[in-house]
mmJSON file of the N, C-alpha and C atoms, coordinates in Angstrom:
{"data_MODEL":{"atom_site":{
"group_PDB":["ATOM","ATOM","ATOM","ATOM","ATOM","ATOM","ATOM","ATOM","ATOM","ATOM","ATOM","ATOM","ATOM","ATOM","ATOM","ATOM","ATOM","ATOM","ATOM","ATOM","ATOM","ATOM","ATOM","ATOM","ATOM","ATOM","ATOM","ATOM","ATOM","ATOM","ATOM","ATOM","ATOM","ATOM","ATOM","ATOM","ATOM","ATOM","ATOM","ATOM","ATOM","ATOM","ATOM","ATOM","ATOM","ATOM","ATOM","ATOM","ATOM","ATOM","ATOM","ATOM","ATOM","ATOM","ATOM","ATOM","ATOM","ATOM","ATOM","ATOM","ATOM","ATOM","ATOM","ATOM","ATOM","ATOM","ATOM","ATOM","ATOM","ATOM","ATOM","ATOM","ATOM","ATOM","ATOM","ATOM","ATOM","ATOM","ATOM","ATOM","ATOM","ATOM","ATOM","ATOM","ATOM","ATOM","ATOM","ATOM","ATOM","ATOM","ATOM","ATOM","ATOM","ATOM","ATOM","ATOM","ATOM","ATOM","ATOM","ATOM","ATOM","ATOM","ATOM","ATOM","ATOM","ATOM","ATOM","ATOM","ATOM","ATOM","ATOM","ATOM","ATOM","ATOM","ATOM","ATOM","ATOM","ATOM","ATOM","ATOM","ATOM","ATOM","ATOM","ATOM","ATOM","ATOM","ATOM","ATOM","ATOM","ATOM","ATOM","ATOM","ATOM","ATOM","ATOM","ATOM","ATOM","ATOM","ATOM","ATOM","ATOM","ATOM","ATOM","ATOM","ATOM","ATOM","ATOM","ATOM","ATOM","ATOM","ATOM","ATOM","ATOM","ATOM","ATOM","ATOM","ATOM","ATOM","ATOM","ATOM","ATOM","ATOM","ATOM","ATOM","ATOM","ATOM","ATOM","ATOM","ATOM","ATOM","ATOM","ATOM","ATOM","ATOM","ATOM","ATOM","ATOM","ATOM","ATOM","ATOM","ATOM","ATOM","ATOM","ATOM","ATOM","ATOM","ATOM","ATOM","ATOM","ATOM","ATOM","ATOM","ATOM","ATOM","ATOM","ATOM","ATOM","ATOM","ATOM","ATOM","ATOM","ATOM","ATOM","ATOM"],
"id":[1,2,3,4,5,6,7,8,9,10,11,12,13,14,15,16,17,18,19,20,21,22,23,24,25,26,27,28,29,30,31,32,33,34,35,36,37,38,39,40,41,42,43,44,45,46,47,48,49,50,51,52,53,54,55,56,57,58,59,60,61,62,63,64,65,66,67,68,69,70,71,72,73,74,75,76,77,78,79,80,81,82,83,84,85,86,87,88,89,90,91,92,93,94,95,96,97,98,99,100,101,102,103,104,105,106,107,108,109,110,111,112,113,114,115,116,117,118,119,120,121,122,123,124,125,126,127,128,129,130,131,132,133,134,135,136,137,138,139,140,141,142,143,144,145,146,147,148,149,150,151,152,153,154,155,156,157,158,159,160,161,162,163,164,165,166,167,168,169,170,171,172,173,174,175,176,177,178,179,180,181,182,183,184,185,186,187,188,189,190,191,192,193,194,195,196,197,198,199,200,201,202,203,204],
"type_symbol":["N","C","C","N","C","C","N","C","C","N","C","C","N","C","C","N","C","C","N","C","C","N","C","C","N","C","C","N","C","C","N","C","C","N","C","C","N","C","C","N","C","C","N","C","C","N","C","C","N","C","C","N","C","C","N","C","C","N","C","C","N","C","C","N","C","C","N","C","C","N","C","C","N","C","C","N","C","C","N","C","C","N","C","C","N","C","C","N","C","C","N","C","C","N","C","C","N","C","C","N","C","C","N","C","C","N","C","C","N","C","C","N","C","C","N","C","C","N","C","C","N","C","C","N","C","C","N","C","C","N","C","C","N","C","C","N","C","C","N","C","C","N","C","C","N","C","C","N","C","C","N","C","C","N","C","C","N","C","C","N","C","C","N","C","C","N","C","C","N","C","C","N","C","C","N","C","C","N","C","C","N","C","C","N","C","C","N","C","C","N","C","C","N","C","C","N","C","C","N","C","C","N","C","C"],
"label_atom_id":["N","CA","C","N","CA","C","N","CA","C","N","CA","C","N","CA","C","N","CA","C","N","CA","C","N","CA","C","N","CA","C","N","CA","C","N","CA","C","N","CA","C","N","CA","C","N","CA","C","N","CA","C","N","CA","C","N","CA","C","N","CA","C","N","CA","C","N","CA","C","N","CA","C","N","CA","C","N","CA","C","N","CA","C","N","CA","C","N","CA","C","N","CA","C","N","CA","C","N","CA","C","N","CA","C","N","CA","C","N","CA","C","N","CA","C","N","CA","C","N","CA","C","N","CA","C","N","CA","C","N","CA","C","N","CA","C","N","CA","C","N","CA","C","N","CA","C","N","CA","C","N","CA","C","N","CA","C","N","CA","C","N","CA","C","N","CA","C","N","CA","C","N","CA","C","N","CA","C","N","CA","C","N","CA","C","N","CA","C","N","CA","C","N","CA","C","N","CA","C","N","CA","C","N","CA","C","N","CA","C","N","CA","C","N","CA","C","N","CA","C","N","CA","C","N","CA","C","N","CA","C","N","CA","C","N","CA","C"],
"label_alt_id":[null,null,null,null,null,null,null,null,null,null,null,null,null,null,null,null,null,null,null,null,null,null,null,null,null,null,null,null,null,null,null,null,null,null,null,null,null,null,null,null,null,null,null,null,null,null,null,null,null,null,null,null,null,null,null,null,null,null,null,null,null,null,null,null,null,null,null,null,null,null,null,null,null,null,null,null,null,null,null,null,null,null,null,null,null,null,null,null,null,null,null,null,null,null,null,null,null,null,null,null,null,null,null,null,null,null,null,null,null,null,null,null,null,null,null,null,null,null,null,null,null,null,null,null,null,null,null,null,null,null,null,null,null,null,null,null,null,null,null,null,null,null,null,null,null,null,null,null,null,null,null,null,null,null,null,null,null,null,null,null,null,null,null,null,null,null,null,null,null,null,null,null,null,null,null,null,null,null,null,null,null,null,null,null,null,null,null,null,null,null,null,null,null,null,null,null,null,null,null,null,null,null,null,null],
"label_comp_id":["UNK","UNK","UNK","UNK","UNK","UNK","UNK","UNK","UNK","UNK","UNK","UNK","UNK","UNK","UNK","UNK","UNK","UNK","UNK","UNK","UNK","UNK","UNK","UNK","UNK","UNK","UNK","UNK","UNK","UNK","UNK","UNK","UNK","UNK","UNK","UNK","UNK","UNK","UNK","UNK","UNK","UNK","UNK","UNK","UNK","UNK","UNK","UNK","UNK","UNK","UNK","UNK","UNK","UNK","UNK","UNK","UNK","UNK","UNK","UNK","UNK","UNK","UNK","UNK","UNK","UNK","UNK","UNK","UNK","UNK","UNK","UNK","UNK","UNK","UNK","UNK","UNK","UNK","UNK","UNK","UNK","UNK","UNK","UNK","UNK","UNK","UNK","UNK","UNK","UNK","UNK","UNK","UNK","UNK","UNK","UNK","UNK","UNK","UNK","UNK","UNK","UNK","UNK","UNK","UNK","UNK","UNK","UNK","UNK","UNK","UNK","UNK","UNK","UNK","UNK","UNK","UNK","UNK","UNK","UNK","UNK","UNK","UNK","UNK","UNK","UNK","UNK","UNK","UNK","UNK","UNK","UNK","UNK","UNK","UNK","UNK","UNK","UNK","UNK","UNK","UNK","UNK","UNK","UNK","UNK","UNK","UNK","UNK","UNK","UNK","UNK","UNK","UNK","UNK","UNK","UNK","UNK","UNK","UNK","UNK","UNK","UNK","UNK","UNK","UNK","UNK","UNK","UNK","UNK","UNK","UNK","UNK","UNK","UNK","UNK","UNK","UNK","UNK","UNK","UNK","UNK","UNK","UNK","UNK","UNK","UNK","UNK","UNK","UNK","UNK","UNK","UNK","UNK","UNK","UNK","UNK","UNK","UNK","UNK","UNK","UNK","UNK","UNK","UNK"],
"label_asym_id":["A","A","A","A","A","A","A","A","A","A","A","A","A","A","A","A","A","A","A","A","A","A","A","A","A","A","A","A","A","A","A","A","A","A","A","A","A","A","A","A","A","A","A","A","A","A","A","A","A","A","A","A","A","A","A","A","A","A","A","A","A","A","A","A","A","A","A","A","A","A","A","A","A","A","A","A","A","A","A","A","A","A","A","A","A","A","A","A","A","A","A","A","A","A","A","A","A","A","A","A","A","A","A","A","A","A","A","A","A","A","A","A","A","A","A","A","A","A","A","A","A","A","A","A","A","A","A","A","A","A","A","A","A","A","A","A","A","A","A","A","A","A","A","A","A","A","A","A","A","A","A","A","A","A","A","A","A","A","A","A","A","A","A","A","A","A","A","A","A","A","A","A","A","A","A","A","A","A","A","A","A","A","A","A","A","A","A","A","A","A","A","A","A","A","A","A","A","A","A","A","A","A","A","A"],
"label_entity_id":["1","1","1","1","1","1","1","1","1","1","1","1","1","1","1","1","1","1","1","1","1","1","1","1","1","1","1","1","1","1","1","1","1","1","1","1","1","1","1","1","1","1","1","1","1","1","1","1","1","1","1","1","1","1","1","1","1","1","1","1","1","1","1","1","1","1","1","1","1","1","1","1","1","1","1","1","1","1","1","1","1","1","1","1","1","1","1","1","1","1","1","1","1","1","1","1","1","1","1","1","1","1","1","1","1","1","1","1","1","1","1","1","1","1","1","1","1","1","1","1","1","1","1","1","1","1","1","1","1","1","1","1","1","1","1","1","1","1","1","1","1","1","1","1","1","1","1","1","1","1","1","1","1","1","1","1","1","1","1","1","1","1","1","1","1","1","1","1","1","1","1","1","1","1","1","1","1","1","1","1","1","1","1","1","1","1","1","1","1","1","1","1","1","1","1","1","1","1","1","1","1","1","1","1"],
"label_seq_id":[1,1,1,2,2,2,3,3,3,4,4,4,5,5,5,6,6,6,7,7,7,8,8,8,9,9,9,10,10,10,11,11,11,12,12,12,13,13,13,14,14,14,15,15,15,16,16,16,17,17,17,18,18,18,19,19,19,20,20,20,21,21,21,22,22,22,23,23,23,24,24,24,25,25,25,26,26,26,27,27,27,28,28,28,29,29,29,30,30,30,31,31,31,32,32,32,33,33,33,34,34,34,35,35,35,36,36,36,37,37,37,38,38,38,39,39,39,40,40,40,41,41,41,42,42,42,43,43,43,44,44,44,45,45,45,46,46,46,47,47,47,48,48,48,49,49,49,50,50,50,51,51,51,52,52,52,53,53,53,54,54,54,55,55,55,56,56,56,57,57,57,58,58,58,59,59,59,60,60,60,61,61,61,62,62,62,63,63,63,64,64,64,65,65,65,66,66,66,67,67,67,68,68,68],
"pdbx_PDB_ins_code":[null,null,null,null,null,null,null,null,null,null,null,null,null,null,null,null,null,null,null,null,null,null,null,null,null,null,null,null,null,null,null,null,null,null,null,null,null,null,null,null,null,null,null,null,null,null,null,null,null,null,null,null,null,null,null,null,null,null,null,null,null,null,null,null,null,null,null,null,null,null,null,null,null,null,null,null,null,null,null,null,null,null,null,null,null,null,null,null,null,null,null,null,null,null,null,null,null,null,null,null,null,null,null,null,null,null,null,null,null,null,null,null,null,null,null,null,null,null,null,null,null,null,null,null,null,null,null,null,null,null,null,null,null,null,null,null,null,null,null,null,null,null,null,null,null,null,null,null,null,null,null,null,null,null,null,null,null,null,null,null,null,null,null,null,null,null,null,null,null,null,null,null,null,null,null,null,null,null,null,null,null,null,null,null,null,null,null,null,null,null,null,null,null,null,null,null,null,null,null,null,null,null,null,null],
"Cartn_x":[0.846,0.0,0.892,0.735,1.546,0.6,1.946,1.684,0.839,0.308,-0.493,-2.201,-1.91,-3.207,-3.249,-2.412,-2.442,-2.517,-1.957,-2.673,-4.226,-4.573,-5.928,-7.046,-6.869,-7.271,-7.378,-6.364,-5.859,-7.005,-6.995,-7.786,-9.525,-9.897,-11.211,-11.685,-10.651,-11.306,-11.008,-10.928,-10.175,-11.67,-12.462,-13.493,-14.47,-14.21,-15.868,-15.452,-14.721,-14.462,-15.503,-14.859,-15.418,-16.933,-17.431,-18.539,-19.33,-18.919,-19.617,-19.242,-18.553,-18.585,-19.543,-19.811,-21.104,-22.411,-22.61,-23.68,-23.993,-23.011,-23.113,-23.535,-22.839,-22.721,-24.053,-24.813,-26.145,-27.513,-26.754,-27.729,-28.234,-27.066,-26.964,-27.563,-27.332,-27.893,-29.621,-29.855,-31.263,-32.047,-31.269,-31.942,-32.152,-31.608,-31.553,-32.543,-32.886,-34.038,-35.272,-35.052,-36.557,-36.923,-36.537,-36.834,-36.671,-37.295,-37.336,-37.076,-37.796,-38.01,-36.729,-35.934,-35.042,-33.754,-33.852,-32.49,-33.163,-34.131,-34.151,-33.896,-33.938,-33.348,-31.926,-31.325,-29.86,-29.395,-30.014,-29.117,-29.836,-30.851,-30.843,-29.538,-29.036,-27.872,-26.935,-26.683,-25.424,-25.386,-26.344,-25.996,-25.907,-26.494,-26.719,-24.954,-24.449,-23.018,-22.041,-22.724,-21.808,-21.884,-23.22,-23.514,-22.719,-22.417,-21.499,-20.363,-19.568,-18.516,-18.413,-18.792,-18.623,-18.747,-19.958,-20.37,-18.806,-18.268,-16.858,-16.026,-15.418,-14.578,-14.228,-15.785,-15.67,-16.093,-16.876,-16.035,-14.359,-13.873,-12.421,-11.66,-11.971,-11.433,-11.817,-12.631,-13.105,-12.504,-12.485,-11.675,-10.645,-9.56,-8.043,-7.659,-8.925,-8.574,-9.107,-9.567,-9.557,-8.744,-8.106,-7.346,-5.329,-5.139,-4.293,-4.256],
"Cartn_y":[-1.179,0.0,1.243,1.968,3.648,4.423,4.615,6.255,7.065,7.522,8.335,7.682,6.03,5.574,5.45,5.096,4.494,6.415,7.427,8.745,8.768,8.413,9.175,7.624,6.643,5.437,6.012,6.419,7.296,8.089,9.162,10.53,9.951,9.038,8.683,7.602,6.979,6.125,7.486,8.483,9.838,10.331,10.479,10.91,10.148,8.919,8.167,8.005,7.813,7.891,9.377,10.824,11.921,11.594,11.231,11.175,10.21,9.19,8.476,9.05,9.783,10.414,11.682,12.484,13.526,12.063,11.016,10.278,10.285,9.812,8.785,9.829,11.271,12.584,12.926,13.208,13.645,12.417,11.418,10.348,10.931,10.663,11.273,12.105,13.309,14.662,14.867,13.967,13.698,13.116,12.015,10.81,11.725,12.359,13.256,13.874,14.651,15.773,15.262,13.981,12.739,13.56,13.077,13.326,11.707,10.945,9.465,8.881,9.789,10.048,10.905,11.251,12.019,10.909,10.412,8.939,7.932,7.592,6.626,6.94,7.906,8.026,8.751,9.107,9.309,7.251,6.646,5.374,4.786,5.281,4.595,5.074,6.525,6.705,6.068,6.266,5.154,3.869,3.063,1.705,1.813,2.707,3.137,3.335,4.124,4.539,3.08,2.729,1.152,0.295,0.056,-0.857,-0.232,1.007,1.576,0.851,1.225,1.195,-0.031,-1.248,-3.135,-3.23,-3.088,-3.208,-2.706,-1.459,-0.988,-1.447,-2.124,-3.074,-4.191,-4.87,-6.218,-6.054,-4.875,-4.929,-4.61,-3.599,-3.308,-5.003,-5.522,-7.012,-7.621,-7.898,-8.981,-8.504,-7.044,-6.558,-6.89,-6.432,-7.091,-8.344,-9.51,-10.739,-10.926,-10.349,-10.921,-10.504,-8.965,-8.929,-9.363,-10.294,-10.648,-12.559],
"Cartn_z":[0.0,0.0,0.0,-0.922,-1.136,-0.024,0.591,1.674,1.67,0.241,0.06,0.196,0.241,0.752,1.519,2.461,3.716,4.625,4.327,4.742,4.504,3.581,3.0,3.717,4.175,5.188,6.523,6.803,8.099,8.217,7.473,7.399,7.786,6.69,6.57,8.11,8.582,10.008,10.579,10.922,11.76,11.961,10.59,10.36,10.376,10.358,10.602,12.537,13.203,14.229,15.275,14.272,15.112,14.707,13.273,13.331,14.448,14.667,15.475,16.862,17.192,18.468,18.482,17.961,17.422,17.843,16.916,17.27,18.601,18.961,20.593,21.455,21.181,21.856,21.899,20.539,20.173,21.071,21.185,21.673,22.796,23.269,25.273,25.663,25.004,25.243,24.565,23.765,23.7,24.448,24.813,25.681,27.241,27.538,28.996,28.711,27.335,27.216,26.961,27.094,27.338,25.207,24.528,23.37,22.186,22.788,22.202,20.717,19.986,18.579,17.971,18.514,17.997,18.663,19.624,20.052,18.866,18.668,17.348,16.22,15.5,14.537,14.652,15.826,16.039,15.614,16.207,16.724,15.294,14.786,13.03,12.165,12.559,11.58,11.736,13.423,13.35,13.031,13.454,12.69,11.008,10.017,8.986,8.443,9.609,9.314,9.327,10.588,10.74,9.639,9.165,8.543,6.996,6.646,5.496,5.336,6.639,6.84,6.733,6.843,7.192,5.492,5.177,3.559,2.62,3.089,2.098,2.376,3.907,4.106,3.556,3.321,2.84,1.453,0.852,-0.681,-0.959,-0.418,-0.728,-0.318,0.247,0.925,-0.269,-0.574,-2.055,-3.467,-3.704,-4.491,-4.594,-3.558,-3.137,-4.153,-2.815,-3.01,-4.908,-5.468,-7.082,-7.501,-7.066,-8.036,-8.014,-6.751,-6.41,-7.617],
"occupancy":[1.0,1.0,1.0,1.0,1.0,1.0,1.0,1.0,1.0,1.0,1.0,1.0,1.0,1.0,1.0,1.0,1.0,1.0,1.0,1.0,1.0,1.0,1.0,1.0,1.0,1.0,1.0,1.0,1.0,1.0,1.0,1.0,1.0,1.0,1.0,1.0,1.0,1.0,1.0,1.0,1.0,1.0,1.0,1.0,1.0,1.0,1.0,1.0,1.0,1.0,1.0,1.0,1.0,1.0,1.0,1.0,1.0,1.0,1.0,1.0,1.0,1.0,1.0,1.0,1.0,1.0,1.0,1.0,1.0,1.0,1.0,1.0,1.0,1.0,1.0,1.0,1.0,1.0,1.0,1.0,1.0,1.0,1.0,1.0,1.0,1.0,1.0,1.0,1.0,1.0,1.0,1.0,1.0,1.0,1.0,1.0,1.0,1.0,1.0,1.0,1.0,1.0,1.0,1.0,1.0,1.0,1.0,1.0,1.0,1.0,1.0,1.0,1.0,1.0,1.0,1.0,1.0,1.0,1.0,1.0,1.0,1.0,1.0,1.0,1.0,1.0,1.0,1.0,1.0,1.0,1.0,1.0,1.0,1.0,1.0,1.0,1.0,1.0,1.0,1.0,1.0,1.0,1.0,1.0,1.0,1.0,1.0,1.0,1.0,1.0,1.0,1.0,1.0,1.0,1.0,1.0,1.0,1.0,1.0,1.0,1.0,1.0,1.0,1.0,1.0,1.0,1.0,1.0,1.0,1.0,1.0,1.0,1.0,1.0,1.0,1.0,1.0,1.0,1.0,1.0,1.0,1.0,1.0,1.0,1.0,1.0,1.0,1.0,1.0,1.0,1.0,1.0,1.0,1.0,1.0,1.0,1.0,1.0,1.0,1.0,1.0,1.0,1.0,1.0],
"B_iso_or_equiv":[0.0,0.0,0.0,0.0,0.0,0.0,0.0,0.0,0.0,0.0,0.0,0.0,0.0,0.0,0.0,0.0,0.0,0.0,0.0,0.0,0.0,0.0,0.0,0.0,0.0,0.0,0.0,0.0,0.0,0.0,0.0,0.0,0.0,0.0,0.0,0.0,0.0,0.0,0.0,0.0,0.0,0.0,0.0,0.0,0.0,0.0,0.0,0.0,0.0,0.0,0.0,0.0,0.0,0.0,0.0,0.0,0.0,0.0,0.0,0.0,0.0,0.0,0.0,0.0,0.0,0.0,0.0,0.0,0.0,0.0,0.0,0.0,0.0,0.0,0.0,0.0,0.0,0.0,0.0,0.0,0.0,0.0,0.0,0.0,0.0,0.0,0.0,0.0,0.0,0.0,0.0,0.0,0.0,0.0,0.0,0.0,0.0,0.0,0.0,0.0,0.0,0.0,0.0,0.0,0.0,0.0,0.0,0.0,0.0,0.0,0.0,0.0,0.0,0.0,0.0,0.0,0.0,0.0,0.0,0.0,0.0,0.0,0.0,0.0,0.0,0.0,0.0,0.0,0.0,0.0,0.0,0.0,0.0,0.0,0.0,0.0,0.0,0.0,0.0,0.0,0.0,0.0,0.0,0.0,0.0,0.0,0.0,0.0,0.0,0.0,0.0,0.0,0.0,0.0,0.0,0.0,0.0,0.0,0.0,0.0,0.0,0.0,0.0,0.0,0.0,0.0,0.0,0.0,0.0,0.0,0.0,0.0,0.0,0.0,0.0,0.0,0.0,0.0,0.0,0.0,0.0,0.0,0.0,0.0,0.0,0.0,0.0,0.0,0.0,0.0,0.0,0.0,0.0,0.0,0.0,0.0,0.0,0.0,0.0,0.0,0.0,0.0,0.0,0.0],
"pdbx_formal_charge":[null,null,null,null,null,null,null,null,null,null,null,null,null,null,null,null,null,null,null,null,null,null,null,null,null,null,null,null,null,null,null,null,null,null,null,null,null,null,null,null,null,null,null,null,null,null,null,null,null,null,null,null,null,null,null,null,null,null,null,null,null,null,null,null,null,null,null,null,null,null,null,null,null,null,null,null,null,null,null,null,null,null,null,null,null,null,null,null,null,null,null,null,null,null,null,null,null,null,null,null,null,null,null,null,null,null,null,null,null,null,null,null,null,null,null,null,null,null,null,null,null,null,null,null,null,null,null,null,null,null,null,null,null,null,null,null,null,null,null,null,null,null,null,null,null,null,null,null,null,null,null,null,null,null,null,null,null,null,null,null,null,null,null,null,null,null,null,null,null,null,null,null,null,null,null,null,null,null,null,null,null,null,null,null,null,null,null,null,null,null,null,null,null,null,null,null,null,null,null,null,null,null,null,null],
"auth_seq_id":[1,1,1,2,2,2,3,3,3,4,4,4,5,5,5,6,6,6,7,7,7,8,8,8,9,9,9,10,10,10,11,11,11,12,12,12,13,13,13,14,14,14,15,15,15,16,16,16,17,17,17,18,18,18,19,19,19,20,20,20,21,21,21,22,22,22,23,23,23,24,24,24,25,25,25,26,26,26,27,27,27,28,28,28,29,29,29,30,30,30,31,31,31,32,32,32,33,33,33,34,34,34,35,35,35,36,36,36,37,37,37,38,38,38,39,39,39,40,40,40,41,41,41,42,42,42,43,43,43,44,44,44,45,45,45,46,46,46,47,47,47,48,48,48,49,49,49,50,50,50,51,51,51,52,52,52,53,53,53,54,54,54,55,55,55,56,56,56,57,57,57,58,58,58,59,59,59,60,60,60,61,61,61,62,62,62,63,63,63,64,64,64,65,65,65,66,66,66,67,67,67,68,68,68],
"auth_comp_id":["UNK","UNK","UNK","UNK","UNK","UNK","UNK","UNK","UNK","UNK","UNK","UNK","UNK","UNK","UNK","UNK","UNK","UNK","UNK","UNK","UNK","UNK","UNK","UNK","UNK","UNK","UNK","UNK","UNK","UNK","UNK","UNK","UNK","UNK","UNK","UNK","UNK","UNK","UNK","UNK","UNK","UNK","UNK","UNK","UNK","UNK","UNK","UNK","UNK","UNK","UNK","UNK","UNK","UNK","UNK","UNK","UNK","UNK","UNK","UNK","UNK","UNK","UNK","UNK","UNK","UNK","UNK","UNK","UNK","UNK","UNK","UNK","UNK","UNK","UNK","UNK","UNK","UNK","UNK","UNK","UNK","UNK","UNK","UNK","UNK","UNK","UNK","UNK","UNK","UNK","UNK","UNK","UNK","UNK","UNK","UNK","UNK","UNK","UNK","UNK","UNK","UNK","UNK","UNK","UNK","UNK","UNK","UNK","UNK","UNK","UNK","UNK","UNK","UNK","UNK","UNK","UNK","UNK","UNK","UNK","UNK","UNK","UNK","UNK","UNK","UNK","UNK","UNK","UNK","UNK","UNK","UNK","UNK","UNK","UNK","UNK","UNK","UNK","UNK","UNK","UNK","UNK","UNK","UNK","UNK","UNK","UNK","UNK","UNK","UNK","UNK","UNK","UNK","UNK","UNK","UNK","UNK","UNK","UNK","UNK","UNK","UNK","UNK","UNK","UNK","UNK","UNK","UNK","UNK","UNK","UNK","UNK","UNK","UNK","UNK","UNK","UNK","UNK","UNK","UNK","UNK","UNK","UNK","UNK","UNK","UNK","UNK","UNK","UNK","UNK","UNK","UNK","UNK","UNK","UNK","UNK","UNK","UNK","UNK","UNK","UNK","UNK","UNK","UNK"],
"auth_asym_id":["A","A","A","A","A","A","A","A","A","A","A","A","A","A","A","A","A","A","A","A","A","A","A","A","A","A","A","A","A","A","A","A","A","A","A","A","A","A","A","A","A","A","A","A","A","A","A","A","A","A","A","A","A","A","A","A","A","A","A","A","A","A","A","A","A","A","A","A","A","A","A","A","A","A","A","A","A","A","A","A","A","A","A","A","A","A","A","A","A","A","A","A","A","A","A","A","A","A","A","A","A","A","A","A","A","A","A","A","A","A","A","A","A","A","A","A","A","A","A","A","A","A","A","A","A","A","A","A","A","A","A","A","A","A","A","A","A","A","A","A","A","A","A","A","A","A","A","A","A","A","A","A","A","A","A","A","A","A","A","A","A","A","A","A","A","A","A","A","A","A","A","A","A","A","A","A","A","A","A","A","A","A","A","A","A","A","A","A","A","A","A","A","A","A","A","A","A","A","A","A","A","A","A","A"],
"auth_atom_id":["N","CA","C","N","CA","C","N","CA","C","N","CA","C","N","CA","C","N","CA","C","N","CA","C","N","CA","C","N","CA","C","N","CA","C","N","CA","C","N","CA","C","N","CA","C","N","CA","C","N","CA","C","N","CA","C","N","CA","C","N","CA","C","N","CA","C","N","CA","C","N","CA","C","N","CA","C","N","CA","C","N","CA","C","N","CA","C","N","CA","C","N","CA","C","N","CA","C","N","CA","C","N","CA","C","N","CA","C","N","CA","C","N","CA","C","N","CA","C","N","CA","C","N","CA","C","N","CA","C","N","CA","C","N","CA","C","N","CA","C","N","CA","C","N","CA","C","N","CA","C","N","CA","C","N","CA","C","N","CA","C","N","CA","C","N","CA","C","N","CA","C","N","CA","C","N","CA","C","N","CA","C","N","CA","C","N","CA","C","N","CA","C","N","CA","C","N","CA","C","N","CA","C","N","CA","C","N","CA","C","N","CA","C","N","CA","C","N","CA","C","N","CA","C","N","CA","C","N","CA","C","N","CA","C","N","CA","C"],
"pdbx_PDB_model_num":[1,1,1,1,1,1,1,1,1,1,1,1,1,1,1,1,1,1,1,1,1,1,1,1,1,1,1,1,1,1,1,1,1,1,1,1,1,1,1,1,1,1,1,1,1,1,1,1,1,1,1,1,1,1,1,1,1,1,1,1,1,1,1,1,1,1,1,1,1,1,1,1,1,1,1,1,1,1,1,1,1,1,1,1,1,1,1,1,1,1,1,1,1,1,1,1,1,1,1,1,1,1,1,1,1,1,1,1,1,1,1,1,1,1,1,1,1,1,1,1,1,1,1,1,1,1,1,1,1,1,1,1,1,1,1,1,1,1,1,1,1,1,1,1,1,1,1,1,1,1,1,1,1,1,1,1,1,1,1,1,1,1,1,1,1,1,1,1,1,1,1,1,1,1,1,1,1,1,1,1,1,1,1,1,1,1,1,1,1,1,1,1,1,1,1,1,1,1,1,1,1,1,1,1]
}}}
């Protein structure tokens, strides 16, 4: 892997990282303001985000492996 991917890998878990800390953050501070409907669709994005992130893993992984 060239440097310049393995930076720009870096950069993007950096950023799905803060994003899911904003989630978790936004959860909390809803869930305290008794606002129910607004923690379910916080905790629909994140699994939404998770479920991104697993799906591009294991295509970039299947990619790899064909073209090796």
């Amino acid at each position: 892997m060239r440097h310049a991917d393995i930076r720009s890998t870096a950069a993007k878990v950096s950023s799905l990282k803060t994003i899911e800390g904003l989630l978790d953050y936004a959860i909390l501070e809803s869930a305290e303001l008794g606002l129910p409907l607004i923690v379910c669709l916080l905790r629909m994005a994140r699994f939404e985000l998770e479920t991104a992130v697993a799906s591009s893993l294991s295509d970039r992984s299947a990619l790899e492996a064909t073209l090796r």
